[in-house]
N, C-alpha and C positions, 0 to 999 in steps of 0.2 A: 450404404455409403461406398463409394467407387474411386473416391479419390480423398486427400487431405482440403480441399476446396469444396468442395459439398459438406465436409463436417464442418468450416468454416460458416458457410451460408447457414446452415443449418442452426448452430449455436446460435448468430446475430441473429435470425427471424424467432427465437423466444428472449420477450424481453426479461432480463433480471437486472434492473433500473434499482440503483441504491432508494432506498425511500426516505434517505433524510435528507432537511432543508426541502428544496424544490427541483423534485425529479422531473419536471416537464411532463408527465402520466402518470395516470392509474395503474399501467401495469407493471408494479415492482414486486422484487422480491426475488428470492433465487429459487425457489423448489422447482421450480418447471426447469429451469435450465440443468439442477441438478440431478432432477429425476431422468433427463434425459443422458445426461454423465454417464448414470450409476448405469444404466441399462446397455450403453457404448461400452463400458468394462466389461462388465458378464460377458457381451459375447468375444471379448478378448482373452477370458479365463480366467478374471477376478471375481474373487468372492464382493461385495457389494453392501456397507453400513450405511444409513443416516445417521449423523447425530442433531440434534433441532439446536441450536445456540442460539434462537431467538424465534417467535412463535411465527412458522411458515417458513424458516431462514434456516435450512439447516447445512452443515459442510458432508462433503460426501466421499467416501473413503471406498478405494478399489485394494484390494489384498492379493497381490499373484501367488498362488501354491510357494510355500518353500521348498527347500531345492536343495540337493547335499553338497550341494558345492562350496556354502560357507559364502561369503565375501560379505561384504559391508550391505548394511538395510538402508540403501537409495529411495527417497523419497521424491516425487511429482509433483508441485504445490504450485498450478495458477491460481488464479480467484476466476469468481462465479459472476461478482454482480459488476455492473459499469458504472460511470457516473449521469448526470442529468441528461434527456435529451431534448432540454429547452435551449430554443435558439438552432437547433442546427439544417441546414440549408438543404441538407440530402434527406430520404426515409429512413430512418435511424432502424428499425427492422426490415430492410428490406433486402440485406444480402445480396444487393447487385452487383454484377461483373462490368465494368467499364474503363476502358483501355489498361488492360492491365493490373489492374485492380478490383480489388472485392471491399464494398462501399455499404458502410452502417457501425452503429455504435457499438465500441466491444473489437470492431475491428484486428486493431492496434493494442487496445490496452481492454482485458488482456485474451480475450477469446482465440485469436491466434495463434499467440504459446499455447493455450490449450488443446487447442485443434492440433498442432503439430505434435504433440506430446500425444494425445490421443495416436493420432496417425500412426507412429514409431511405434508404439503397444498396436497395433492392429498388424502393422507389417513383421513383426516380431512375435506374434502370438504363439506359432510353433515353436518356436526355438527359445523361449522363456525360460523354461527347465535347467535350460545348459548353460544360461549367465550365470558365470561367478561373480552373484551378486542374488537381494532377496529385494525386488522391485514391489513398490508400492504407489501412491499414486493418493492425492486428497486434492477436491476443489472446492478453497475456502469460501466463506460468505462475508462482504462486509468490510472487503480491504479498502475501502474509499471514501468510508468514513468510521474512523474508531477501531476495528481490524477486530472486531470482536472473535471472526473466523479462528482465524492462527491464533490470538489469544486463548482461547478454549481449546483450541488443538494441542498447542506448546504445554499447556497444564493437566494435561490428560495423556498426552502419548507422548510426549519430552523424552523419554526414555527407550520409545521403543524404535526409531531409527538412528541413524548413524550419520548422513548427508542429503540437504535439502537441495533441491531445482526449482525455484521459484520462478513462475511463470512471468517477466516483466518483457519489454519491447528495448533490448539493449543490443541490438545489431549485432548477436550471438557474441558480445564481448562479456567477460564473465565480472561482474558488479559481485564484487566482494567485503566493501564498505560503503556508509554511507551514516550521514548523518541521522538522527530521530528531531524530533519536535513537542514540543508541549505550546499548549495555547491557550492562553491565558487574559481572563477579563480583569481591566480595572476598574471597581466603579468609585466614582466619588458620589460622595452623597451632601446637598445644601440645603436650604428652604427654600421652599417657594414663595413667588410674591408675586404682585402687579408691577407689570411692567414700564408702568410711568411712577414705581416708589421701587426702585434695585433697590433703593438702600436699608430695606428693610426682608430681602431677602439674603441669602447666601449662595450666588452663584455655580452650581456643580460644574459647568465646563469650565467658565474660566480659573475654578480651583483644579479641575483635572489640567488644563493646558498646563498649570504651575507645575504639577506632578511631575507628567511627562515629560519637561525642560530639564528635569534632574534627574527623574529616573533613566530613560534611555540612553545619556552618558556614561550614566556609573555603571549599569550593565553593561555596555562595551568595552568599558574600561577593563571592569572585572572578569570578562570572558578570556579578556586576553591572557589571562593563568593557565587557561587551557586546551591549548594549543594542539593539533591535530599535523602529523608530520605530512600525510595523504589530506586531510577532510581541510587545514585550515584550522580558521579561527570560531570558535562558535560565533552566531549572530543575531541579530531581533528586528523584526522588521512590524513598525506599526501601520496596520492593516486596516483596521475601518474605527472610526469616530462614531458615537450614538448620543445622543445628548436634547433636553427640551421638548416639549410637545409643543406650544405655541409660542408665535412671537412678540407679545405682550406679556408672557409671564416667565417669567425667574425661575431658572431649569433647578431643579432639585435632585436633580440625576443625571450623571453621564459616566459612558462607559466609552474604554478604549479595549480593544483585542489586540495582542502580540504575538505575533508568531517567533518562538525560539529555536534555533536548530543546534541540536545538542550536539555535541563531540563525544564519541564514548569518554572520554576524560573528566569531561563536564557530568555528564549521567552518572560513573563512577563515585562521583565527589557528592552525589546526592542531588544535583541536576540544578534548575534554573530558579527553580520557584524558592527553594528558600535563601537565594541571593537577592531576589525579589522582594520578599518578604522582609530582609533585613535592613534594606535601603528606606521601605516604607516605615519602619519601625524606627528607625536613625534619624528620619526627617520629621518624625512627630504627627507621620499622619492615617496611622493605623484606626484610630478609632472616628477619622472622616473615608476609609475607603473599605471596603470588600475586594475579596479575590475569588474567581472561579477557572476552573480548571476545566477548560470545554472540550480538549481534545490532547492524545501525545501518542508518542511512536517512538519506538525503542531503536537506537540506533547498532547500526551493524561492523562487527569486525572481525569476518575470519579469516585464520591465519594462511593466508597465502602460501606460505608450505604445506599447505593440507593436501594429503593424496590424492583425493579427488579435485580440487586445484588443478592439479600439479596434470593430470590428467586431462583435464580439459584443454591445458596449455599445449600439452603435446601436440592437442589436435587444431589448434592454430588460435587461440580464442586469445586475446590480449584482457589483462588484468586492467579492471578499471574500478575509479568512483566512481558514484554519482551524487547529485544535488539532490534527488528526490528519495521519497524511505518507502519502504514496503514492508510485507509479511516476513521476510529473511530476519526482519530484525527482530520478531514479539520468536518465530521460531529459534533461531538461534540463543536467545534470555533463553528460552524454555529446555535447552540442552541440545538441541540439534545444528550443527555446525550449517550454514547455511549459505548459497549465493543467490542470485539473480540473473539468468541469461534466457533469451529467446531473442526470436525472431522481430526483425522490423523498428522503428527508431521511436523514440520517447516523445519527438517531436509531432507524432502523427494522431499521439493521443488526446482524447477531450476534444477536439477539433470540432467545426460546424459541420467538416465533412470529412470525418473520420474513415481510414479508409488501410487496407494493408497490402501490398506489391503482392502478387500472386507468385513470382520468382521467389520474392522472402522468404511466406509459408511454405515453401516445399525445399527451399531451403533447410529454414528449420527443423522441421519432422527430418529430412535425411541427418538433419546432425545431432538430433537427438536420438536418431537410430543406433548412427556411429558412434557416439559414448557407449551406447550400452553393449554395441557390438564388440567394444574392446575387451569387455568379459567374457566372451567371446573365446579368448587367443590360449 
């Protein structure tokens, strides 16, 4: 590799395509993209782990020599795999350069940050020893759906850094907080019938609409306890409707999915679902519904006078939200203080034709160079 742009291309032509719901391919999974990681470190000076957090899917961890210099254990966390590449209009592996841009899935979110974070360990390889700092480096698997990655990572080595660098697409603005999520199925359950006799079934949608009419008030209602001086208010947003197999017969089932975005105040307090839970129990219709818990994310809050912060800011990075949650947040639960910054804008990700400024990435990699060069002085 000869530049931060060839390791770019490089990443996007192995696909590591999340394989849940509908990836648009066959070729998912992360080991190819992280075998090709681990073997990018070694020749930068890291020693080189797999751990497997799912069969094929493993997260890949580079270790630089310690160093008697002491300073804080910095940690490197982009993720591995991207999301679907159904629908989109470009070669989603095809790493092309066009007007300025390098075009494929991963691009943006988050191979990028990776690439650049690689880069800055490549152009820093000599001089690694003499950071007053003990640099480390992990790229998770599985941030894009369930975050299984950093979850297994935060419960196994929680303890052994100090400051995370999450690899997200935040215009090298340093994302410090941000909301989590949980999501969550309702189902109502009715009897089935024929459709020319309703009235001897029990309709599950139009008993779920009843639901929903009271539920989603009183949660709103109720979120507003917890109140976020940065994030806001927590919120719920009903996301998709399922209900009935034919139109002659009496749905005996339907379900609604809710997406909640938690406030650490709210997650604090024991989170969404057993607010959830007590409204259905209030309203007397616990034993017509079920709950499922299909996905959540740990929301993030570190303290902004954190040294490392504080550090970043020096070197011009403005403190931000964001609306969207990542790995910072299952890291941070797990004891390691954590942000989010890299290269390139959040709005370029998932896209049909995902794609990242080639000025960004090299961008980036120089200013992830310059952090660590600050240990350095």
């Amino acid at each position: 590799m000869n530049s931060v742009v060839e390791i770019l291309q490089s990443l996007i032509r192995i696909p590591s395509v999340n394989p849940d719901g509908d990836p648009g391919t066959d070729q998912t999974g992360e080991k190819a993209c992280a075998e090709w990681v681990g073997e990018f470190l070694k020749k930068c000076g890291a020693t080189v782990e797999y751990e497997e957090v799912l069969p094929n899917r493993p997260n890949v961890i580079g270790r630089f020599p310690e160093n008697q210099n002491g300073g804080p254990r910095l940690l490197f966390a982009p993720h591995l795999d991207t999301v679907s590449v159904g629908g989109m209009t470009i070669e989603p592996f095809g790493g092309e350069i066009q007007d300025g841009k390098i075009l494929g899935r991963g691009a943006s979110d988050t191979k990028g940050t990776m690439a650049a974070m690689l880069w800055a360990l490549w152009m820093l390889r000599g001089r690694i020893s003499e950071i007053k700092a003990q640099v480390n480096f992990v790229g998770l698997m599985g941030e894009e759906t369930g975050q299984p990655g950093s979850k297994y990572f935060a419960k196994h080595h929680g303890d052994e850094f100090d400051f995370a660098i999450v690899g997200e697409p935040t215009e090298l603005d340093v994302v410090y907080t941000h909301k989590g999520c949980l999501w969550v199925e309702i189902t109502a359950h009715g009897v089935a019938a024929h459709g020319s006799t309703p009235e001897r079934g029990d309709n599950a949608i139009l008993k779920l609409n009843r639901i929903l009419d009271a539920v989603l008030p009183e949660l709103e209602s109720q979120f507003k306890n917890y109140h976020d001086d940065v994030l806001g208010y927590p919120t719920v947003n009903l996301g998709m409707i399922k209900g009935g197999t034919r139109t002659n017969i009496v749905p005996d089932r339907a379900t609604a999915s809710l997406d909640m975005r938690q406030t650490p105040a709210l997650q604090n307090a024991g989170g969404a679902l057993p607010i959830l839970e007590s409204i259905l129990e209030k309203n007397g219709w616990t034993d017509q519904t079920s709950l499922k818990k299909t996905g959540e994310s740990n929301p993030l809050k570190t303290d902004p006078d954190h040294d490392e912060i504080r550090r970043f800011a020096k070197m011009g990075s403005k403190l931000v939200m964001a609306p969207w949650f990542c790995d910072a947040g299952w890291l941070s639960l797990g004891g390691i203080p954590a942000i989010a910054c890299g290269p390139g804008s959040i709005a370029q990700a998932h896209t049909k034709d995902e794609f990242l400024k080639i000025d960004d990435l090299e961008a980036g990699a120089e200013y992830y160079k310059r952090f660590l060069e600050t240990y350095l002085d």
